[in-house]
VOBA-1610 file (N, C-alpha, C; in pm, whole numbers, padded with zeros to 5 digits, always signed):
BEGIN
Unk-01878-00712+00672Unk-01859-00855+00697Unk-01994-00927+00698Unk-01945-01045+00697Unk-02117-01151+00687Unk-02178-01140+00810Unk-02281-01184+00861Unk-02325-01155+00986Unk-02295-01287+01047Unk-02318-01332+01181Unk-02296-01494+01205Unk-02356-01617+01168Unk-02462-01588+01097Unk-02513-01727+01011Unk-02470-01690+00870Unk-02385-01578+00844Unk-02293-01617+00707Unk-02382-01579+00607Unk-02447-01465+00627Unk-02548-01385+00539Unk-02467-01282+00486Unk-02499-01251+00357Unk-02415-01111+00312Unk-02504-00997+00347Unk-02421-00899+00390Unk-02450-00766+00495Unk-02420-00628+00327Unk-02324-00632+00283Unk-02341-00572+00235Unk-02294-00596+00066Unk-02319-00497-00028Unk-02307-00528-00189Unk-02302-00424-00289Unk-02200-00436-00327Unk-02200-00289-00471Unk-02196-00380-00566Unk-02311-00255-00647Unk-02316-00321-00767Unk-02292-00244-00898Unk-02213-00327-00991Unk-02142-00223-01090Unk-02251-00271-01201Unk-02349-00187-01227Unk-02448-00187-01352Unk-02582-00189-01253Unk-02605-00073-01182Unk-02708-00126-01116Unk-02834-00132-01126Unk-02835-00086-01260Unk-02965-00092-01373Unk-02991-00184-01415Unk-02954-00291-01402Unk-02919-00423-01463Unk-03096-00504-01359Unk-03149-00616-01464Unk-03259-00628-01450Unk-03210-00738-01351Unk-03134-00849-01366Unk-03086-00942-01289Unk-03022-00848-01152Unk-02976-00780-01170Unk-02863-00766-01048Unk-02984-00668-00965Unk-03050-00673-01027Unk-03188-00565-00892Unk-03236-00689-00847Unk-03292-00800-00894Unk-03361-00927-00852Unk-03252-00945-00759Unk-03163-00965-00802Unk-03002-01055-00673Unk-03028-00932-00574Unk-02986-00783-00537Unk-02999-00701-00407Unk-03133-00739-00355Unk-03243-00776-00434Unk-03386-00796-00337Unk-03370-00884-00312Unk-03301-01001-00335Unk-03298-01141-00239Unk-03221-01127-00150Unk-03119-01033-00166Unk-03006-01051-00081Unk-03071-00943+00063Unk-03151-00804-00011Unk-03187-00719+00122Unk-03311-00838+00179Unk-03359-00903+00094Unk-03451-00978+00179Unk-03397-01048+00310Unk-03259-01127+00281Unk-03153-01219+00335Unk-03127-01137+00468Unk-03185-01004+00480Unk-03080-00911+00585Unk-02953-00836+00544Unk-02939-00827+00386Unk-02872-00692+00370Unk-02853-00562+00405Unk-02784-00491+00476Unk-02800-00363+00517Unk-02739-00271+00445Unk-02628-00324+00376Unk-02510-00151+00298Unk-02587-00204+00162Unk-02612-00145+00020Unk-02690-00167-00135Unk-02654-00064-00155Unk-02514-00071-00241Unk-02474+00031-00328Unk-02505+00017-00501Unk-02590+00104-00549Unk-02611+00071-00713Unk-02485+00196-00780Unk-02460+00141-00870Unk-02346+00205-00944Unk-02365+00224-01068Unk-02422+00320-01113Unk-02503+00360-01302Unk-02454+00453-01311Unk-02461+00479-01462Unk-02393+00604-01535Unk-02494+00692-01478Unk-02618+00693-01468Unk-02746+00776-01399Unk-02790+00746-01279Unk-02741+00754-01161Unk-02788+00714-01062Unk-02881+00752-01033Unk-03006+00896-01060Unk-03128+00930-01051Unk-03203+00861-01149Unk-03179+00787-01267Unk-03324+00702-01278Unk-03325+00566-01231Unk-03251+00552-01087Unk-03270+00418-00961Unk-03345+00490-00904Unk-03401+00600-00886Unk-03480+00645-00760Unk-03572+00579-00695Unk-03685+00524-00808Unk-03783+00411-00762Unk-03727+00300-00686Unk-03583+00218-00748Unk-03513+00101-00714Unk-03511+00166-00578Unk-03391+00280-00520Unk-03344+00246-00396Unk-03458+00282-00301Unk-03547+00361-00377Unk-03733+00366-00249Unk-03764+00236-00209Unk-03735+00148-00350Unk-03802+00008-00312Unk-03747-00116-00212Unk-03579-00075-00218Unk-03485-00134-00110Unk-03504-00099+00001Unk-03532+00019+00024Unk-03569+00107+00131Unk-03630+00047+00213Unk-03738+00063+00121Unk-03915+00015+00209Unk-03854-00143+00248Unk-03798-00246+00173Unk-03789-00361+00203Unk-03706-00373+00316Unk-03573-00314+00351Unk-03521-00309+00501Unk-03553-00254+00543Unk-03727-00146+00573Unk-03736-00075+00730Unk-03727-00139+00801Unk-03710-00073+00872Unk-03695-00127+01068Unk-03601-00235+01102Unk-03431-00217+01025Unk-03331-00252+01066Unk-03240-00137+01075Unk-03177-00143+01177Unk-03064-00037+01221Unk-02973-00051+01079Unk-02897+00060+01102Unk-02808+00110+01026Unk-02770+00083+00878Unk-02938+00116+00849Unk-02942+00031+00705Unk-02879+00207+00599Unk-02814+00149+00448Unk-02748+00194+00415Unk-02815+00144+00258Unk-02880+00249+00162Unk-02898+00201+00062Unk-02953+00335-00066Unk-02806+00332-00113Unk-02742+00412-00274Unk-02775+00404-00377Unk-02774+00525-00484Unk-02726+00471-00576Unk-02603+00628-00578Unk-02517+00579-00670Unk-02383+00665-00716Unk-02378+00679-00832Unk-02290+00737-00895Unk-02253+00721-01010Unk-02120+00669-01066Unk-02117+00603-01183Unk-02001+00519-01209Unk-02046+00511-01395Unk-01949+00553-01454Unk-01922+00498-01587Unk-01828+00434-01601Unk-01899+00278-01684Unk-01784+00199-01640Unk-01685+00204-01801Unk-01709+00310-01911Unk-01682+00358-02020Unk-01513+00400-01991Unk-01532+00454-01845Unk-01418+00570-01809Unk-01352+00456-01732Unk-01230+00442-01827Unk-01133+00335-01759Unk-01050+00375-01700Unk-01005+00515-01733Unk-00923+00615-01665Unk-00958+00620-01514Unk-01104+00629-01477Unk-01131+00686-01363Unk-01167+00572-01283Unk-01131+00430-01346Unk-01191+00284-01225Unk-01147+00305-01097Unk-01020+00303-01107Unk-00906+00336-00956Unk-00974+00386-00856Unk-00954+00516-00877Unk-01038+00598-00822Unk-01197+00598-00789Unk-01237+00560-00865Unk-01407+00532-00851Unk-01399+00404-00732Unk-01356+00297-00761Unk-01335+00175-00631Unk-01253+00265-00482Unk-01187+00299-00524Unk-01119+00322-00367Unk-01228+00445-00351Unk-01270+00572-00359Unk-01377+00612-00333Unk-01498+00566-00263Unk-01537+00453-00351Unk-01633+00424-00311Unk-01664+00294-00155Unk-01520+00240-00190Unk-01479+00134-00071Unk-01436+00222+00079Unk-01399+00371+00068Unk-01374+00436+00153Unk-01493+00494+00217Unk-01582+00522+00146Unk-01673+00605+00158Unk-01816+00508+00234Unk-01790+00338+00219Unk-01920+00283+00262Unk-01867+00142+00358Unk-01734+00158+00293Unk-01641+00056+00402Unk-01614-00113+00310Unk-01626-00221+00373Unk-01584-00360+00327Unk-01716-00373+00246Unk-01675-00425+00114Unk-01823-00525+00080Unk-01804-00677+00077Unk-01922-00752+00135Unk-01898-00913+00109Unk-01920-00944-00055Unk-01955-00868-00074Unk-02033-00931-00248Unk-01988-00770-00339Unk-01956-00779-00429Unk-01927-00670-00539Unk-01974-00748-00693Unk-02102-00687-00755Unk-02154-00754-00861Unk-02129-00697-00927Unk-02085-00727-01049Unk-02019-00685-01221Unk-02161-00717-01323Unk-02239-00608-01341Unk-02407-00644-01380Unk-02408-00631-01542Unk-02262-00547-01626Unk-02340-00483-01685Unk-02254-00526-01836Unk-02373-00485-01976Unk-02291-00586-02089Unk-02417-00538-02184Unk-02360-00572-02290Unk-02471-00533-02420Unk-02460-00677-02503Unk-02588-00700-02569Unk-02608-00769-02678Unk-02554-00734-02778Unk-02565-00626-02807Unk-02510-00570-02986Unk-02621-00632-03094Unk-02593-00563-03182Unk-02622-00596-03313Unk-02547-00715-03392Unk-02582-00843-03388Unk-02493-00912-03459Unk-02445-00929-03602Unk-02547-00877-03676Unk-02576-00832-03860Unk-02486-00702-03850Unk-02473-00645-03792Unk-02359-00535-03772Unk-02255-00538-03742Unk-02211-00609-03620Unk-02131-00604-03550Unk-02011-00687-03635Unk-02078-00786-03701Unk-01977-00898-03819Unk-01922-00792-03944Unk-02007-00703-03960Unk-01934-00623-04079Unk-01903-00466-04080Unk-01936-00444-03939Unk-01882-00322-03879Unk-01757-00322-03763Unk-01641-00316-03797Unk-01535-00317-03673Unk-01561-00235-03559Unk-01599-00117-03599Unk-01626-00024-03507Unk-01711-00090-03388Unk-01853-00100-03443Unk-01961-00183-03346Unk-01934-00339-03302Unk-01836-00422-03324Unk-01801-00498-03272Unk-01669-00463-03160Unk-01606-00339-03199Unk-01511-00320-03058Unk-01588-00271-02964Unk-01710-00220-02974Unk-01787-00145-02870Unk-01860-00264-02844Unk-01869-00380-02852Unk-01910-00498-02783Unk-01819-00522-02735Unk-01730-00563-02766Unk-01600-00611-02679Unk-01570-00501-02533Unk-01551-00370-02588Unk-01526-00300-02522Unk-01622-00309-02365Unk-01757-00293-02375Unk-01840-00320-02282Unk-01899-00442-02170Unk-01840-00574-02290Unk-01901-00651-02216Unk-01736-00710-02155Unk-01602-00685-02224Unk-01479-00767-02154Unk-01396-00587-02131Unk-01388-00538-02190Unk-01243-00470-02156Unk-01288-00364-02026Unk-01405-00307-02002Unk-01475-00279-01875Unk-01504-00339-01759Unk-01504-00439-01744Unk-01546-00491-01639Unk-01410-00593-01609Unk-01345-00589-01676Unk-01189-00632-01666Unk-01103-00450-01577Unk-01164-00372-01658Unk-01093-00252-01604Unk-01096-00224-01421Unk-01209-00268-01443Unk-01329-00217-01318Unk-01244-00343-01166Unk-01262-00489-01233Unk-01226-00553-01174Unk-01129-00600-01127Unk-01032-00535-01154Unk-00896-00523-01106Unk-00876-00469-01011Unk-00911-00348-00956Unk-00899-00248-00812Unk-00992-00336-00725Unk-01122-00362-00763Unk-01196-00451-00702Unk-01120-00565-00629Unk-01062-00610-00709Unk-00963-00694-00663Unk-00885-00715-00578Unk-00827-00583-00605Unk-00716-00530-00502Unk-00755-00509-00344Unk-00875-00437-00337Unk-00943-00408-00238Unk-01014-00545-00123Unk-01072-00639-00225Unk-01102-00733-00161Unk-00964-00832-00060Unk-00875-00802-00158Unk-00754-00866-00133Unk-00698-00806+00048Unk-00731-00663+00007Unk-00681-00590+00124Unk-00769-00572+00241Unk-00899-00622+00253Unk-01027-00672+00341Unk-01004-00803+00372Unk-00954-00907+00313Unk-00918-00994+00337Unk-01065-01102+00360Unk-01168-01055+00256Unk-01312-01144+00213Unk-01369-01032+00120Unk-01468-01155+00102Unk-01531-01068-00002Unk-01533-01132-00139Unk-01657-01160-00218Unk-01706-01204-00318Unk-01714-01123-00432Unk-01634-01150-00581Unk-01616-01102-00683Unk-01745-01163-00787Unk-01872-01131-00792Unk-01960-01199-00905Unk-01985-01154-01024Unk-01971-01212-01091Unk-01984-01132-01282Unk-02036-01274-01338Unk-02175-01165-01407Unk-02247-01211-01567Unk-02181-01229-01636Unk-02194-01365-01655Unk-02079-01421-01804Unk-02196-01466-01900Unk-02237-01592-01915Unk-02292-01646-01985Unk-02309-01790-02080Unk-02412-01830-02127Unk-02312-02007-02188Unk-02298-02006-02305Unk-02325-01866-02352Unk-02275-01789-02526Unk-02134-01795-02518Unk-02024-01786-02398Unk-01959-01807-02390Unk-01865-01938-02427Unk-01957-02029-02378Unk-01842-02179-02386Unk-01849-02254-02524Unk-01913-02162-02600Unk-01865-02202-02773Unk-01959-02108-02835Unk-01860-02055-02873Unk-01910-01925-03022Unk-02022-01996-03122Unk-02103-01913-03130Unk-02246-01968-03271Unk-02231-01866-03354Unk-02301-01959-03474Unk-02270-01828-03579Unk-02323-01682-03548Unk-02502-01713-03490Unk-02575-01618-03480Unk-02545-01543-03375Unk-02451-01537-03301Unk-02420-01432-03205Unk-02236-01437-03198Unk-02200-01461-03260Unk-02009-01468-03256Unk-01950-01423-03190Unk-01993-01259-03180Unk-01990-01158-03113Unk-01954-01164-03031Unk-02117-01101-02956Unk-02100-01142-02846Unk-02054-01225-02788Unk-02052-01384-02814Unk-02003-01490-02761Unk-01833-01470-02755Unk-01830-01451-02840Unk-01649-01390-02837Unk-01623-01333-02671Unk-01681-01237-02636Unk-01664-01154-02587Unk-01689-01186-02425Unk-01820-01260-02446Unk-01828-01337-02330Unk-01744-01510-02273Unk-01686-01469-02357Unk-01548-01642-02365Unk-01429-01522-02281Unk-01418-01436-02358Unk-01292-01355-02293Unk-01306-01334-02151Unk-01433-01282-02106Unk-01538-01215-02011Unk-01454-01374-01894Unk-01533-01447-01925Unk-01508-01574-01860Unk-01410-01636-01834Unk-01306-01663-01908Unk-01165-01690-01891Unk-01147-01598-01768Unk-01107-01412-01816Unk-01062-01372-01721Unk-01109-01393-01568Unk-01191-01400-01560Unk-01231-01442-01408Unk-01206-01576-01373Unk-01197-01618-01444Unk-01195-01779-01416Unk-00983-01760-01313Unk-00953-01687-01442Unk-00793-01657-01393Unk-00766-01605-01228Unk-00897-01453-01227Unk-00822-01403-01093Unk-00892-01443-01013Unk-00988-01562-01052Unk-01058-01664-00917Unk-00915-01701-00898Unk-00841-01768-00951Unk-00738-01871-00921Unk-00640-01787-00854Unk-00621-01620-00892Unk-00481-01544-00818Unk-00545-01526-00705Unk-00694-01543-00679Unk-00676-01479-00546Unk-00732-01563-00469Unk-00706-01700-00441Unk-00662-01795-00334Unk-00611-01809-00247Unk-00657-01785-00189Unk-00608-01797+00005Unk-00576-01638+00057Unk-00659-01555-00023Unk-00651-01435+00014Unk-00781-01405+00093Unk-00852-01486+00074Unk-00982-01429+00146Unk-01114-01384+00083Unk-01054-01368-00088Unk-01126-01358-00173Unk-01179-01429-00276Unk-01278-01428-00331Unk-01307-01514-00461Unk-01332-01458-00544Unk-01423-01569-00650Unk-01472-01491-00782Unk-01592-01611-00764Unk-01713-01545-00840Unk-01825-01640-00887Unk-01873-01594-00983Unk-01847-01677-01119Unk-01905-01644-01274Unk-02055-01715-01278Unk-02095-01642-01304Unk-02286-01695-01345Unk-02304-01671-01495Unk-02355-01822-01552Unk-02377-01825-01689Unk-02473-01889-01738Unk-02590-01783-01727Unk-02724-01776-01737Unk-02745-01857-01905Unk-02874-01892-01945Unk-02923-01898-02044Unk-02942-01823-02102Unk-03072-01810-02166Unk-03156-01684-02234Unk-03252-01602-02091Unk-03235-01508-02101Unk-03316-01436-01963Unk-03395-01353-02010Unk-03485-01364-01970Unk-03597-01239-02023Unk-03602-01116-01982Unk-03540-01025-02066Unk-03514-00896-01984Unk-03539-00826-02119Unk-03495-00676-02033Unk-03496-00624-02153Unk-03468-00579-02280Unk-03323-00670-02288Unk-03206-00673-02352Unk-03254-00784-02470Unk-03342-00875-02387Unk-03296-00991-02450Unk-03446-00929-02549Unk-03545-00845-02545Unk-03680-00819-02595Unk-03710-00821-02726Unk-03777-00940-02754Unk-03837-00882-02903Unk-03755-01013-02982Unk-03658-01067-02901Unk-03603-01219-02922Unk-03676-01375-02902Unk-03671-01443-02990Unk-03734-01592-02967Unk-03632-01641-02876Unk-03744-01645-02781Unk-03671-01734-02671Unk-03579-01891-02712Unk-03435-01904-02635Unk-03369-01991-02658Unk-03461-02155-02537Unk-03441-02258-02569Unk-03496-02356-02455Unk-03427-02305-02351Unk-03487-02342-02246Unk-03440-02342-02123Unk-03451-02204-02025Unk-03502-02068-02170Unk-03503-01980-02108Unk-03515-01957-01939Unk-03490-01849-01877Unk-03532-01830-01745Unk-03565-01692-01755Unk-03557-01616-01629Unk-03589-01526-01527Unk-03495-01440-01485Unk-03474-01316-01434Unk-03386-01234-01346Unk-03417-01318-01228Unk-03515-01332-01194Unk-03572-01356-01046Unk-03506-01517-01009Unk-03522-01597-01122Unk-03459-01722-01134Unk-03310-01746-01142Unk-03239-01620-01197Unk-03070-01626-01208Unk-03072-01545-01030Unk-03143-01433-00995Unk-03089-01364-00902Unk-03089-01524-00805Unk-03215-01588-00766Unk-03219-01716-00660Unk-03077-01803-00715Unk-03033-01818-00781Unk-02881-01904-00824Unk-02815-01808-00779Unk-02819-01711-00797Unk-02673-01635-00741Unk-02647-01646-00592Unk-02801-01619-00528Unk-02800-01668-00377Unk-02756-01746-00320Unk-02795-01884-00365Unk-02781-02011-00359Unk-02625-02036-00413Unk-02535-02016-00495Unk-02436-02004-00513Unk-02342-01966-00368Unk-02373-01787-00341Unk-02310-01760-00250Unk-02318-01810-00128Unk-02399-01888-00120Unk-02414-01939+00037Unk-02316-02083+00031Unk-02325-02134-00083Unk-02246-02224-00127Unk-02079-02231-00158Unk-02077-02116-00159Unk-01918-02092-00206Unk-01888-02131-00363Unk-01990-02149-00396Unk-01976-02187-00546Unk-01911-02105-00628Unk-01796-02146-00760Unk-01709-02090-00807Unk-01763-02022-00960Unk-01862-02145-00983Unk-01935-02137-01110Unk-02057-02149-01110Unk-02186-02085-01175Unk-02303-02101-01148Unk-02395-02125-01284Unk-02477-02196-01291Unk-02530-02224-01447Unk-02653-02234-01420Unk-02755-02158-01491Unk-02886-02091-01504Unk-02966-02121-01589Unk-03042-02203-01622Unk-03127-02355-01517Unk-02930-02431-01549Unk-02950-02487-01403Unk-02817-02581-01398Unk-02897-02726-01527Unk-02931-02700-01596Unk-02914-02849-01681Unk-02867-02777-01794Unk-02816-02678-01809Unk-02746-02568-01911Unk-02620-02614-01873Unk-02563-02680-01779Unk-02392-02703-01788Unk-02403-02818-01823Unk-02454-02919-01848Unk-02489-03079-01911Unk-02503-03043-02069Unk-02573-03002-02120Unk-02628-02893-02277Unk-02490-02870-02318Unk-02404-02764-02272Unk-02330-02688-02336Unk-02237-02816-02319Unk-02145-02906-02207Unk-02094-02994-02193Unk-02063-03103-02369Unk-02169-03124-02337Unk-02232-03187-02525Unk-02166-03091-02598Unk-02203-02964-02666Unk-02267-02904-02750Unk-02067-02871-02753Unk-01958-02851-02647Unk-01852-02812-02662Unk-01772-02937-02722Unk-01792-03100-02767Unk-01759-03143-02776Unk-01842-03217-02938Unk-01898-03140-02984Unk-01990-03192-03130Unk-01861-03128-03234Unk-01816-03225-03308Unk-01695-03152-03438Unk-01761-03024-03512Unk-01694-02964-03558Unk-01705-02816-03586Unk-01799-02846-03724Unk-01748-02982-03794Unk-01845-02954-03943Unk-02012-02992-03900Unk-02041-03077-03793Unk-02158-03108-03784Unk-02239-02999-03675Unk-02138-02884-03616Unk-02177-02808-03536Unk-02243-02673-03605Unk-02159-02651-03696Unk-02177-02562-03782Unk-02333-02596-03859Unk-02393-02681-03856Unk-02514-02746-03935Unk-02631-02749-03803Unk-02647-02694-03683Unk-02683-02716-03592Unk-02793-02543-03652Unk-02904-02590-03588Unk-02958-02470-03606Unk-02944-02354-03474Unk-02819-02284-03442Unk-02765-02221-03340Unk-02700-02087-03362
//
């Protein structure tokens, strides 16, 4: 549970390799986090990460800070992997959905294969994942659902289709079981960053407006303290895309995007 000034206490995180979602647990253990569950297909190359959480909550009682393992590939085994892991560390206020690929977009347009393995990773996983999540929060009766979406999302470009596809799907769905799970105690908060400099994004010309992990993790903060449903990374990115969803398709298509 939150503590009494409404701080989040504890947080699993599904991708916990994820360059943003390590920035969001260090703001949040900064905040007085005590439970930091990371959730990677490799939970031994976090070792440095959870030393470094470590060191940042000494000298608070009953501090609690993981990593596990979780492939979020294995859709078979979500069920089970959530109730496991909700049994094993108790309620979380916050459960972060970190994790997603760029792809190849010169590929991905003329390879089916490598475009279902975009899809697959960045919507039909974390859709898998987030369903028990769901359930669980439902049955805690609080608790914050957050997932990386993106503003590739709120209109497909040529140069990334793809992905953007994928992150429109990504987005909808949450947008949905924000709405089923009303007055349960639970939410959802979609964050839809710009261009972020990570390591995903490397070796890419930065889009305007670029940002930060460190700059999306402080929005995510600031979000949750807010109750915010939707989060946009620099917020003059929901004004931008606003426009950019309403330009006709023949003069959009001529946009250098």
């Amino acid at each position: 549970m939150k503590d009494s000034l409404g701080s989040v206490q504890s947080v699993l995180v599904l991708g916990g390799g994820s360059e943003i979602a390590l920035a969001t647990v260090r703001e949040l253990v900064a905040r007085r986090a005590t439970t930091v569950v990371l959730a990677a297909r490799r939970p031994d190359a976090l070792d440095a990460e959870v030393k470094e959480l470590r060191e940042l909550a000494a000298g608070r009682p009953n501090v609690t800070i993981e990593a596990v393992p979780f492939d979020g590939d294995d859709l078979d085994t979500h069920d089970a992997f959530v109730d496991s892991v909700f049994d094993r560390f108790g309620d979380f206020d916050v459960v972060l959905i970190a994790f997603g690929v760029l792809g190849e977009q010169s590929q991905a347009e003329r390879d089916g294969a490598a475009a279902v393995e975009i899809a697959r990773v960045n919507y039909l996983d974390p859709v898998g994942v987030a369903v028990p999540v769901a359930n669980r929060l439902r049955a805690q009766g609080h608790g914050t659902i957050v997932v990386l979406s993106s503003v590739a999302g709120e209109r497909a470009r040529r140069s990334n289709f793809v992905y953007g596809s994928t992150k429109a799907g990504l987005d909808a769905f949450f947008q949905g079981l924000g709405d089923a799970l009303l007055g349960t105690g639970a939410s959802v908060m979609i964050v839809r960053p710009g261009f972020v400099h990570t390591k995903m994004t490397e070796g890419l010309d930065p889009a305007p407006l670029a940002t930060t992990p460190e700059a999306v993790a402080e929005a995510i903060v600031r979000g949750l303290e807010r109750g915010s449903e939707i989060v946009w990374v620099p917020p003059a990115l929901r004004w931008v895309m606003t426009v950019l969803r309403h330009v006709p398709r023949p003069l959009f298509r001529k946009l250098p995007l």
